[in-house]
C-alpha positions in Angstrom: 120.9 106.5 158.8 119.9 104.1 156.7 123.2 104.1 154.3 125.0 104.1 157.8 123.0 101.0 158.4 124.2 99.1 154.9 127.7 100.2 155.1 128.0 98.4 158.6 126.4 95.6 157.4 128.7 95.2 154.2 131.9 96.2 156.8 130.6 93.0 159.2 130.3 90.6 156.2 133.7 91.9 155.2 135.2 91.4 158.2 133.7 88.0 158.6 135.3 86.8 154.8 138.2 88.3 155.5 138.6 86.7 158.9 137.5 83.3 156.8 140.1 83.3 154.2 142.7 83.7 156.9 141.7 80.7 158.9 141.6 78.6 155.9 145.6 80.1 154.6 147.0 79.6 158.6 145.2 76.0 158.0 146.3 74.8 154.6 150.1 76.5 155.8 153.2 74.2 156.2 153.5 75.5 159.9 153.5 72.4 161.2 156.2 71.0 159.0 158.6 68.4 161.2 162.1 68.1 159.4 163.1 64.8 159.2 166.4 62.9 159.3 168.0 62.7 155.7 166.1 65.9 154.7 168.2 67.9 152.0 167.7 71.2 152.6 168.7 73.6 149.3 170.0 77.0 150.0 170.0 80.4 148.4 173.0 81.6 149.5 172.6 85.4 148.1 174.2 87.4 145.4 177.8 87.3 146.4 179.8 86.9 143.2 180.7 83.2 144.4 177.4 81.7 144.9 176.3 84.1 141.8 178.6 82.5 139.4 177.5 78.7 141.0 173.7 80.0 140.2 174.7 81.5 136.8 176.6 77.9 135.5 174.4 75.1 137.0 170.2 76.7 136.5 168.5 74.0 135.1 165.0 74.2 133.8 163.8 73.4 137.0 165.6 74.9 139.5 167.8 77.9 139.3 168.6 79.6 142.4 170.4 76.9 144.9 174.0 77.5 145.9 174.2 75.2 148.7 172.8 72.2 150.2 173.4 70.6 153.0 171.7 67.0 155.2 169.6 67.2 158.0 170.6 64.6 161.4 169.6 64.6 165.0 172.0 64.2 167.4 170.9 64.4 171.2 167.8 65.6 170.6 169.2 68.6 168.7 169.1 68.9 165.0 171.8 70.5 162.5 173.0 70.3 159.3 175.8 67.7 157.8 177.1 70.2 154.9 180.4 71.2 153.4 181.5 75.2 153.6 184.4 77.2 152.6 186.8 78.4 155.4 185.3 75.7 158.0 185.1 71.7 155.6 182.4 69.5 156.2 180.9 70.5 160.0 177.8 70.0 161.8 175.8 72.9 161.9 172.9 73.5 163.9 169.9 74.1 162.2 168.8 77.7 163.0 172.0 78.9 162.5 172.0 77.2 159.0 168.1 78.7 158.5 169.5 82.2 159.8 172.3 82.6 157.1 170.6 84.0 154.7 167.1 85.6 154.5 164.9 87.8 152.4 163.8 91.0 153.0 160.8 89.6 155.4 163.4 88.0 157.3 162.5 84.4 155.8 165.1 81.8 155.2 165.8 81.0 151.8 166.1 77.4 151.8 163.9 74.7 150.6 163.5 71.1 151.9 163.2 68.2 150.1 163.1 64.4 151.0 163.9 61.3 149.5 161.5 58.5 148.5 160.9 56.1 150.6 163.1 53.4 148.9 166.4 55.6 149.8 165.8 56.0 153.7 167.3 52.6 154.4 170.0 54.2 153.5 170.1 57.7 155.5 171.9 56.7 158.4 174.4 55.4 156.9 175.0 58.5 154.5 175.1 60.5 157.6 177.7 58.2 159.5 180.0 58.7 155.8 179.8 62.6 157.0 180.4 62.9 160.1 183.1 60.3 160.3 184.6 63.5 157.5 184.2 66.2 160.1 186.5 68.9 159.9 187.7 67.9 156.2 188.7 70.9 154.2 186.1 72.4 151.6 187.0 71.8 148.2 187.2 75.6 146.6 188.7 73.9 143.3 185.3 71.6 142.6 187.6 68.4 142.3 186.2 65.5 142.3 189.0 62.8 143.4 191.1 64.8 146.2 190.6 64.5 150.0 188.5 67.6 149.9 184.6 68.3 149.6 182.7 71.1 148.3 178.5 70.8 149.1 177.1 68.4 146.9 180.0 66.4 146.2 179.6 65.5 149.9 175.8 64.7 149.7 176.2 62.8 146.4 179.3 60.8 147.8 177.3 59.9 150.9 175.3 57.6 148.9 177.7 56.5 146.3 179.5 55.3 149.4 177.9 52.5 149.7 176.4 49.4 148.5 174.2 51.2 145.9 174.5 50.5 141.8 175.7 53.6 140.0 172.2 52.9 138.2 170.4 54.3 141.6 172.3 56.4 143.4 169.9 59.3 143.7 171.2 61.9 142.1 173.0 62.5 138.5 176.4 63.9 138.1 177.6 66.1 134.6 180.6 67.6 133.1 181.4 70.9 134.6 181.1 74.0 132.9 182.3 77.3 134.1 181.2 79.3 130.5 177.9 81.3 129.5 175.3 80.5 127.5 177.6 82.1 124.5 180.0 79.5 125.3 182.4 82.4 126.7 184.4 81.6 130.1 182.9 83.6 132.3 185.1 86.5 134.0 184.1 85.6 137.9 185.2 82.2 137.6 188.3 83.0 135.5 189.1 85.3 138.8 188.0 82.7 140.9 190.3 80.3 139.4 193.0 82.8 138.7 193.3 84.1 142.5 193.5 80.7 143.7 196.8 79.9 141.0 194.6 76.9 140.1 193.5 75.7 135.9 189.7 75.7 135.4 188.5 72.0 135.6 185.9 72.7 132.7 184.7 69.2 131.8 185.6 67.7 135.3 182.8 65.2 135.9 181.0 67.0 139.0 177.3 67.5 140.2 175.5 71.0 142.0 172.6 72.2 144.0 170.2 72.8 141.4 171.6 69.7 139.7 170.5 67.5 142.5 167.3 69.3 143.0 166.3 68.1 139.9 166.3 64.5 140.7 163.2 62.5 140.2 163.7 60.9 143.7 163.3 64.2 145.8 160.0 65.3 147.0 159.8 69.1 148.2 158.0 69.1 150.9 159.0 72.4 152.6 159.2 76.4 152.3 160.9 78.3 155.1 160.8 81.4 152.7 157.0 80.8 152.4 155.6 79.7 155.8 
């Protein structure tokens, strides 16, 4: 009777720390996040051999797994997503559907969001005006950089370089292309990427990339949809 006695005792004090720790993780959580206008929000598009090849070429050492990214803007009350796709150009997305494209196995979005500093929201609305005046331009499946197409990041960097900014500080960095491994090899998904599409391979083409922009000193990341 008496062990009965202790055993409840250490099960209520149990139950009492474990009850503790999750009030303190539901209140230090991001649940509460609000999305803002301008937001970038960085994708993980999956393991399709497109977005695979896009990971493989552009990791940096501090971000890795992006494949897409697109801008966040209100209209009507509503929000979506300003972002260039294949088959549909640059489009207006709303944002669930955007957050619903791909998941993990716990059925969490894999996308990150990240926000400018302060000294670049002057010039959000006007990056979003650059877009969506470019509705329904084709996506650009080559990665060119001076054609009357977009692929992701070309459109988010362009929205900025747009306007009246020095080259000094637009936001974000743009590199020479590569489309080879780390051995220096071309590697074979993009040379049937390129190959299927009749089109050269624009290695050293100046261009920019998800994980490429993620690593710009002016973003904060101040959201987790895969972690809340």
């Amino acid at each position: 009777m008496k062990n009965q006695t202790i055993m409840n005792k250490i099960l209520k004090q149990t139950f009492i720390l474990l009850t503790f720790h999750l009030i303190v993780i539901s209140c230090n959580s991001n649940n509460n996040f609000q999305i803002e206008e301008g937001d970038l929000l960085f994708q993980n598009t999956g393991t399709g051999e497109t977005a695979t090849a896009i990971k493989d070429v552009s990791a940096t050492s501090f971000s890795k797994n992006y494949s897409h990214i697109g801008m966040a803007m209100q209209e009507d009350d509503q929000w979506f997503v300003l972002e260039a796709i294949p088959k549909k150009g640059i489009c207006k997305t709303p944002l669930l559907a955007f957050l619903n494209r791909n998941k993990n196995k716990i059925n969490k979005s894999k996308t990150t969001v990240a926000r400018l500093e302060r000294y670049y929201q002057a010039y959000i609305s006007e990056a979003i005006a650059y877009g969506m005046a470019r509705i329904n331009t084709p996506y650009d499946e080559i990665f060119l950089w001076d054609d009357d197409s977009y692929y992701c990041s070309e459109l988010v960097y362009k929205m900025f370089s747009s306007q009246d900014l020095p080259k000094e500080s637009i936001p974000f960095l743009t590199h020479p292309m590569t489309f080879k491994d780390s051995t220096g090899n071309l590697m074979p998904s993009w040379d049937r990427y390129y190959e299927t599409r009749n089109q050269p391979i624009p290695e050293g083409i100046e261009g920019t990339n998800p994980n490429l922009m993620a690593s710009s000193p002016h973003l904060k990341f101040v959201h987790d949809y895969e972690n809340e």
